[in-house]
C-alpha positions in Angstrom: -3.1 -4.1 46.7 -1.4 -6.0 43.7 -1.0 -9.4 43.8 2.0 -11.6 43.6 2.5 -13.5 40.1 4.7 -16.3 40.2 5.9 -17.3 36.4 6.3 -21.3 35.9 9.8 -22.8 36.7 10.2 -22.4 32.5 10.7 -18.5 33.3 13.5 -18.8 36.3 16.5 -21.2 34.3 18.1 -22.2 37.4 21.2 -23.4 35.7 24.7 -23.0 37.6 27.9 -23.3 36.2 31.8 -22.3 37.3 33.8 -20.1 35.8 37.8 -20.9 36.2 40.2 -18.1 34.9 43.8 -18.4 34.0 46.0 -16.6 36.7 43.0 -16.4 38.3 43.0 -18.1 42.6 39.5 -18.1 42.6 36.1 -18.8 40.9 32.6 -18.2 40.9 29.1 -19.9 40.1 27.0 -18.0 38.2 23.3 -18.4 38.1 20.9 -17.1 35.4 18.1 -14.9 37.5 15.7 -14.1 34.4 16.9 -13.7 30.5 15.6 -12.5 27.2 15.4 -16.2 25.9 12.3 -16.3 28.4 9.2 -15.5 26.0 8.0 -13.0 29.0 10.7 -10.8 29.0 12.2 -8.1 26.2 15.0 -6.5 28.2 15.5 -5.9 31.8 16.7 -2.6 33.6 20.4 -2.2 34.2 21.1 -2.0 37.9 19.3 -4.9 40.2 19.8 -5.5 43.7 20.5 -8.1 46.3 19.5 -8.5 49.7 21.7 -10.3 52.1 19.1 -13.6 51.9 20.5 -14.0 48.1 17.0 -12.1 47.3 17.4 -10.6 43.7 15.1 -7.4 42.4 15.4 -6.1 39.2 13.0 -3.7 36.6 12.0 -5.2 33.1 10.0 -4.9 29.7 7.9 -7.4 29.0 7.6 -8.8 25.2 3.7 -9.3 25.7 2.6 -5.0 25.5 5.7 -3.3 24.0 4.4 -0.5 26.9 4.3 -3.1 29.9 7.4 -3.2 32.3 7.4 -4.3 36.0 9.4 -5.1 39.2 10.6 -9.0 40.0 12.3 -10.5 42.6 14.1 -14.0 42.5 15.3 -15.8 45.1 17.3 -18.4 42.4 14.7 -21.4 43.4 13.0 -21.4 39.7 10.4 -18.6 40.4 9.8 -14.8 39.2 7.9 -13.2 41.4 6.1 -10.5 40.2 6.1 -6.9 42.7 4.0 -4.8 40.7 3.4 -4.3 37.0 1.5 -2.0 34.5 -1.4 -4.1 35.0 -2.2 -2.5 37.9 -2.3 1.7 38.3 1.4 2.3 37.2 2.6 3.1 34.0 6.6 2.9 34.3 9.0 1.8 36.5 12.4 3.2 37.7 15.2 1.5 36.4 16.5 0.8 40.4 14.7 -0.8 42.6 16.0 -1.7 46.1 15.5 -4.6 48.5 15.9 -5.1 52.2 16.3 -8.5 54.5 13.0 -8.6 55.1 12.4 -9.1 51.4 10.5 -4.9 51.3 11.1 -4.1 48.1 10.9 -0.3 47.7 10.4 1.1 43.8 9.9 4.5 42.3 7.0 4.7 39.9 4.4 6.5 37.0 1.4 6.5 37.5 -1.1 5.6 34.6 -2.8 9.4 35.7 -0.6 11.9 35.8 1.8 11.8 38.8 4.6 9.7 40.0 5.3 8.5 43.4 7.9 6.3 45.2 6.1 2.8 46.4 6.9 -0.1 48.9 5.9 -3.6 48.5 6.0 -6.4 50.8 4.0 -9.7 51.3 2.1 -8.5 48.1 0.9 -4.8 49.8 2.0 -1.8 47.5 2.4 1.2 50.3 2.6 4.4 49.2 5.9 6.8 50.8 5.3 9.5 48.5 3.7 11.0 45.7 2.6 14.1 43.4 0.2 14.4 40.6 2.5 16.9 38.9 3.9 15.7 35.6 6.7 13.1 36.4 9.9 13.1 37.1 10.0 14.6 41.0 11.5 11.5 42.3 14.3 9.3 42.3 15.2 5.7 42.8 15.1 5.0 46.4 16.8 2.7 48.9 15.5 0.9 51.9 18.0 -0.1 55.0 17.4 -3.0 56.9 14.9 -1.5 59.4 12.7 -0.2 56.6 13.9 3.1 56.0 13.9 4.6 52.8 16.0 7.7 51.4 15.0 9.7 48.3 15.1 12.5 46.4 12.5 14.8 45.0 12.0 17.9 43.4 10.6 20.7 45.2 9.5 24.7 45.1 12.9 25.6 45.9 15.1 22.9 44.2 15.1 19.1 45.6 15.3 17.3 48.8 16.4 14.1 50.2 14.0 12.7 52.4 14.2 10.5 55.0 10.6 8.3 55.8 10.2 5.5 58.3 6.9 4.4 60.4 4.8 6.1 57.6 6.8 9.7 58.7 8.8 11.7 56.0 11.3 13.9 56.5 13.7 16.4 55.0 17.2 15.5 55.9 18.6 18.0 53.7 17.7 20.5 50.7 19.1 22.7 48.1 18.3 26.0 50.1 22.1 26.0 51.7 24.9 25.3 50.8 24.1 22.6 48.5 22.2 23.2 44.7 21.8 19.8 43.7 22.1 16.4 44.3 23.8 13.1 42.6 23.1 10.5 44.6 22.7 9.2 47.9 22.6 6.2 50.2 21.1 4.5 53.5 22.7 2.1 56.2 21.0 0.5 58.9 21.9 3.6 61.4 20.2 5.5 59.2 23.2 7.4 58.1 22.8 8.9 54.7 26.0 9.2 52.3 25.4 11.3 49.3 27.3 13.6 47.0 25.8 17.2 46.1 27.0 20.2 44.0 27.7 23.0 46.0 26.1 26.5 45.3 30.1 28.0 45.7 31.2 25.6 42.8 32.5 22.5 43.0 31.1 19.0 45.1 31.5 16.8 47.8 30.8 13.2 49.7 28.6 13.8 52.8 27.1 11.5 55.5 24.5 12.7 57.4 22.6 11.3 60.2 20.3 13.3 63.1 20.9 16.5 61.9 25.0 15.9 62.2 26.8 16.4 58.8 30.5 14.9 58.1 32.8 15.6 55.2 33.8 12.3 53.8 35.3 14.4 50.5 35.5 17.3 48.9 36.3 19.3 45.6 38.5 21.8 47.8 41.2 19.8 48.1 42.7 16.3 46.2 39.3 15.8 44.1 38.1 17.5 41.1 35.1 15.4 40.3 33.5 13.3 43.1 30.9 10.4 42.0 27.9 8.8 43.9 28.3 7.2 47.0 28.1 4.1 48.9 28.1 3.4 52.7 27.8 0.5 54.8 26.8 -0.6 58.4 30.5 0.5 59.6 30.3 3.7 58.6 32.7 3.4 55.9 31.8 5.5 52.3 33.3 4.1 48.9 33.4 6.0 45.9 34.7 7.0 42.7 36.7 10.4 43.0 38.1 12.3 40.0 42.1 14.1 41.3 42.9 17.2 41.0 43.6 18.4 36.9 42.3 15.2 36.0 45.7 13.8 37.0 43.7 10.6 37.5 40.9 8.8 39.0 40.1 5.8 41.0 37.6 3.9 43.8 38.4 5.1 47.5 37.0 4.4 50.6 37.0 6.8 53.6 36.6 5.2 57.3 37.3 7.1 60.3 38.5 10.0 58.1 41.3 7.9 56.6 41.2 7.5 52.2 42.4 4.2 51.1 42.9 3.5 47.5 41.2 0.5 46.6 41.6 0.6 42.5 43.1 3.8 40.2 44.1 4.3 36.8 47.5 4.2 37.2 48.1 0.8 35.5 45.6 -0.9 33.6 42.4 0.7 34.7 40.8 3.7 32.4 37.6 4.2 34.2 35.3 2.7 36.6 31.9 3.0 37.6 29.5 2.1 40.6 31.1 1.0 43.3 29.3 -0.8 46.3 30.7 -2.3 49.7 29.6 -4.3 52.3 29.8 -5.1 55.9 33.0 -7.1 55.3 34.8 -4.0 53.9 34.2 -5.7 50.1 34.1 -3.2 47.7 33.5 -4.0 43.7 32.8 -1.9 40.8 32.5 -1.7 37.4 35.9 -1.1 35.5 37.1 -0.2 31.9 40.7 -1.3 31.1 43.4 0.5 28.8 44.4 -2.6 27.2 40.1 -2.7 26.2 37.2 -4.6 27.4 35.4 -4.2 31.0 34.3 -6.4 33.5 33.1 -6.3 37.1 36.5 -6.1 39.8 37.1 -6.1 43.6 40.5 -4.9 43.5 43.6 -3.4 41.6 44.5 -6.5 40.1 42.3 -6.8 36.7 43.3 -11.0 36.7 43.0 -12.0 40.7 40.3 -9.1 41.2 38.1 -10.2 38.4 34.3 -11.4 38.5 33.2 -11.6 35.4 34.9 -9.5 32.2 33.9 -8.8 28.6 35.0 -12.3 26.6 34.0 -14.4 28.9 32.0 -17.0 28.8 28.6 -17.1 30.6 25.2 -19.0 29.3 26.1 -20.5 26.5 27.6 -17.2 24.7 30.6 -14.6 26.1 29.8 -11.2 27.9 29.9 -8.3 25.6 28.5 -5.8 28.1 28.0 -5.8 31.8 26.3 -3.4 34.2 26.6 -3.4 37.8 25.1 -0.7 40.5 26.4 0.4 44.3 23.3 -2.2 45.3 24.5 -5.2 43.2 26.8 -6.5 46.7 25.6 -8.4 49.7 27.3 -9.6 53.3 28.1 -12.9 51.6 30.1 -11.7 48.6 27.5 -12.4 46.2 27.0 -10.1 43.3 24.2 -9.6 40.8 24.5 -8.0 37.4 23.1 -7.3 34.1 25.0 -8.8 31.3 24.5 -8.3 27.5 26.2 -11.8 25.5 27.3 -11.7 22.0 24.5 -14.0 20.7 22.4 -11.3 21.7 20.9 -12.2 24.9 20.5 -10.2 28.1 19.9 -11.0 31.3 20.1 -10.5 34.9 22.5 -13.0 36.9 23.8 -14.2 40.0 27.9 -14.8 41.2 28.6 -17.2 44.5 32.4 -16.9 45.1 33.2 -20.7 45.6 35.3 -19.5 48.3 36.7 -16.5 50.2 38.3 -14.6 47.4 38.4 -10.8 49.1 40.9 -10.4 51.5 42.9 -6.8 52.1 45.3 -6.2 49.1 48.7 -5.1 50.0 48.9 -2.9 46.8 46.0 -0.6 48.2 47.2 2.0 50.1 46.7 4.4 52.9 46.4 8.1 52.4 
């Protein structure tokens, strides 16, 4: 067992402030989770997560062993919390933890002997899923659904696995034997349905949802796609992600429900690129997006003005946002978003958006396919 740290109130700034864009019809508050202007922290990992509580986990380096790093969740009240550090009998931490309502926080992890495993903790009890003394790197980051389930991946004899474990039981849900040769990602809701997106052994990839041994084909490379991206899926059933077409006439964030694509953002105006997307029980989906014109910024929509969360230039703890990452877990049911930031006075940090009102609504611009 490790036990729960909590930092003093010096450690958690709880400071809110809103953010009101021009052309913009709505705003957000954004709270400052944890930053490098705390003396305890050096740099945090890119991709936190939120639970639908508001409950905020996220990896980070710490300033005091230039080796130590360790897993924190913040609920925005003034307190860090630690979940487990290198204090105890791990050595390094995935950069992704996940989180579920019940506040389980699910992590993958070295171990300061050889080996590596994938870990739970909740109420201050680190649980073991899995692990293997062979030298690290068998796992991925995991995720966790609302009735404790986790999903991961591994290496194995023949290839890698995702696995499915719940009740201390873990199994394979699906392998590299047939037809698949590798995997790229993958994700949970609280059916248990896992999205994820493979290479295929006959060339080319796919999107895929699986749940009690019954496959589906959200997307694949053998028809409008030429690249296909890691997945995200929520209680619905519906699958976002980012999908590369066919002779890389383009690319863009789609979402697949009841077998029917709907673009939600391309490149056909003044996106370049995106990255990450994630979606929630509301049918929100927001991502991470590059734009022709320059800069990149954190969008729920087409419209880089009305969409916009928080871009590159703008202003955010005292400083403006030079850098911004955001992860298919960085979403919750109540439109809140957490993200790393990196500010031009050289600060990073983990933080917190509350839409001060009901900015996502259906776009007309998207459109049905």
């Amino acid at each position: 067992m490790l036990a729960n740290k909590l930092f003093s109130s010096a450690t958690m700034v709880g400071l809110s402030f809103s953010l009101f864009m021009t052309g913009q019809a709505f705003a957000f508050t954004f709270t400052k989770i944890a930053d490098t202007n705390d003396p305890v922290f050096r740099n945090f990992g890119f991709y936190p997560a939120i639970n639908n509580k508001g409950t905020v986990v996220f990896s980070a380096n710490l300033n005091a062993d230039g080796q130590a790093t360790g897993i924190y969740i913040s609920s925005g009240d003034e307190t860090t919390t630690t979940i487990a550090d290198t204090n105890g009998p791990f050595s390094l931490f995935g950069n992704a933890p996940a989180i579920n309502d019940q506040g389980i926080v699910a992590f993958r992890a070295n171990l300061k002997t050889i080996g590596s495993g994938i870990y739970t903790e909740s109420d201050g009890v680190i649980t073991t899923i899995s692990e293997s003394t062979e030298p690290r790197g068998i796992f991925e980051d995991p995720v966790i659904n609302n009735e404790g389930t986790i999903a991961f991946s591994a290496s194995t004899q023949g290839g890698s696995a995702i696995f499915i474990s719940s009740d201390g039981v873990t199994t394979n849900a699906t392998d590299t034997v047939n037809p698949f040769n590798s995997f790229n990602g993958y994700t949970i809701n609280d059916t248990d349905t896992v999205a994820f997106s493979p290479n295929l052994n006959l060339g080319g990839s796919g999107i895929f949802t699986l749940n009690t041994g019954v496959m589906t084909t959200i997307a694949d490379t053998s028809d409008r796609f030429s690249f296909l991206f890691p997945p995200a899926i929520n209680n619905i059933g519906t699958v976002v992600f980012k999908g590369v077409l066919n002779q890389l006439a383009g690319e863009g964030i789609y979402t697949v429900t009841n077998g029917i694509t709907t673009t939600i953002a391309d490149n056909s105006n003044s996106f370049s690129f995106f990255e990450n997307p994630a979606i929630n029980d509301q049918g929100t989906v927001a991502f991470k997006g590059v734009l022709k014109a320059g800069g990149l910024g954190i969008f729920t929509g087409p419209n880089p003005v009305t969409d916009k969360v928080i871009a590159a230039g703008d202003a955010l703890d005292d400083s403006t946002v030079t850098d911004l990452y955001f992860s298919k877990k960085g979403l919750n049911n109540s439109n809140q978003l957490v993200f790393y930031a990196k500010l031009a006075n050289g600060t990073t940090g983990i933080f917190l958006a509350d839409p001060e009102s009901d900015p996502f609504s259906a776009d007309p611009e998207n459109s049905q396919e």
